[in-house]
C-alpha positions as CSV (number, residue, x, y, z in Angstrom):
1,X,20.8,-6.8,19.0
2,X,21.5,-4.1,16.7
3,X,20.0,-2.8,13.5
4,X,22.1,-4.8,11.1
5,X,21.2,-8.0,13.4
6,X,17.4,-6.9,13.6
7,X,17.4,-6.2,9.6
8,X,18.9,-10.0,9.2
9,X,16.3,-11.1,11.6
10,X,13.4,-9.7,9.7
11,X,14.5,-10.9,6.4
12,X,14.8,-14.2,7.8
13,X,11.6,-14.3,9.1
14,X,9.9,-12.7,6.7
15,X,11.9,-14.5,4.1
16,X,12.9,-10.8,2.2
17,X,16.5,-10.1,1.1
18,X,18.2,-7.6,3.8
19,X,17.3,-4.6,1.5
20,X,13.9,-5.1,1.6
21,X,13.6,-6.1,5.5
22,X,15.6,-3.1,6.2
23,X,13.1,-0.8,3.4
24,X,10.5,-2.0,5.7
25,X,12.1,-1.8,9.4
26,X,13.2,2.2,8.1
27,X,9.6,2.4,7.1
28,X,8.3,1.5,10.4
29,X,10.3,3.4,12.4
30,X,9.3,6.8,10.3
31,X,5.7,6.0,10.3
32,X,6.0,5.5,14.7
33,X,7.9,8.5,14.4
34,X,5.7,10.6,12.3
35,X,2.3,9.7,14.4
36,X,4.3,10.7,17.7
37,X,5.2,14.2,16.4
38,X,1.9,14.6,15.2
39,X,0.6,14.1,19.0
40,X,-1.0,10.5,18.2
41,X,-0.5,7.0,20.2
42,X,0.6,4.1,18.1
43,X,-0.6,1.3,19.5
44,X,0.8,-2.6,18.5
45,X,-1.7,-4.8,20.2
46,X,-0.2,-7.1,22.0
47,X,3.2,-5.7,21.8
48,X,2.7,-2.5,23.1
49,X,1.9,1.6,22.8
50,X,4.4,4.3,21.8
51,X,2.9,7.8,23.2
52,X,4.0,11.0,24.0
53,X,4.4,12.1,27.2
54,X,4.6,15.9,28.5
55,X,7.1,16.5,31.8
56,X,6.3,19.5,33.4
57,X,8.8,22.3,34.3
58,X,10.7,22.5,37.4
59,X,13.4,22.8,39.4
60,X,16.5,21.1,39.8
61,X,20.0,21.3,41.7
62,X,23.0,21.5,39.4
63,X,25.2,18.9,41.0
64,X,28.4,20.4,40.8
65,X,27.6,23.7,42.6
66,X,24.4,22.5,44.2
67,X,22.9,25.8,42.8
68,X,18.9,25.3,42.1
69,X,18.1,25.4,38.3
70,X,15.0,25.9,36.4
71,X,14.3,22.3,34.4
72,X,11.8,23.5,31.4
73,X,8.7,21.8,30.4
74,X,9.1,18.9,27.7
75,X,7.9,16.2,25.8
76,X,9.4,13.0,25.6
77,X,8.2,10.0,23.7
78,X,7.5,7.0,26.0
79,X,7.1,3.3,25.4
80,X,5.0,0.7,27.1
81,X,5.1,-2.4,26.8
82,X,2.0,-4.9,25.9
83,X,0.6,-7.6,28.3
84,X,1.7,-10.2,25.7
85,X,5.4,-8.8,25.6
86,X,5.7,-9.0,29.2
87,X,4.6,-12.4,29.5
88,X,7.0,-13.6,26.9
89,X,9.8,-12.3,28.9
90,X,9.1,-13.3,31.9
């Protein structure tokens, strides 16, 4: 499903016209992204919790030359998913 699909989803659903469904899906999405640059978990009961997660530095192997390279330290925002969500799918 992409955007366009999940927007006609939503207004379905939620019986909005598109504009509004997507106004409220791009809405979403900046709020979840706002709360993970500011360091905070967002948390969707039952769905799941979007965090931030720090990887620490360290090394690596270039493949191509096999040559050991220094991988730095980052964040990367992470996703878990909710005991409800992974019974639905199952």
């Amino acid at each position: 499903m992409n955007k366009s699909e999940l927007v006609a989803r939503i207004a379905d659903l939620a019986e909005l016209s598109k504009k509004d469904a997507e106004k409220a899906l791009n809405s979403t999405v900046l709020a979840i992204e706002e709360a993970l640059v500011q360091g905070e978990k967002v948390v969707l009961t039952g769905f799941g919790t979007f965090a931030v997660k720090t990887r620490k530095a360290r090394k690596g192997h270039d493949p191509r030359t096999g040559e050991e390279i220094h991988i730095p330290a980052l964040q990367a925002p992470t996703f878990k998913a909710g005991k409800v969500l992974k019974e639905k799918v199952r």
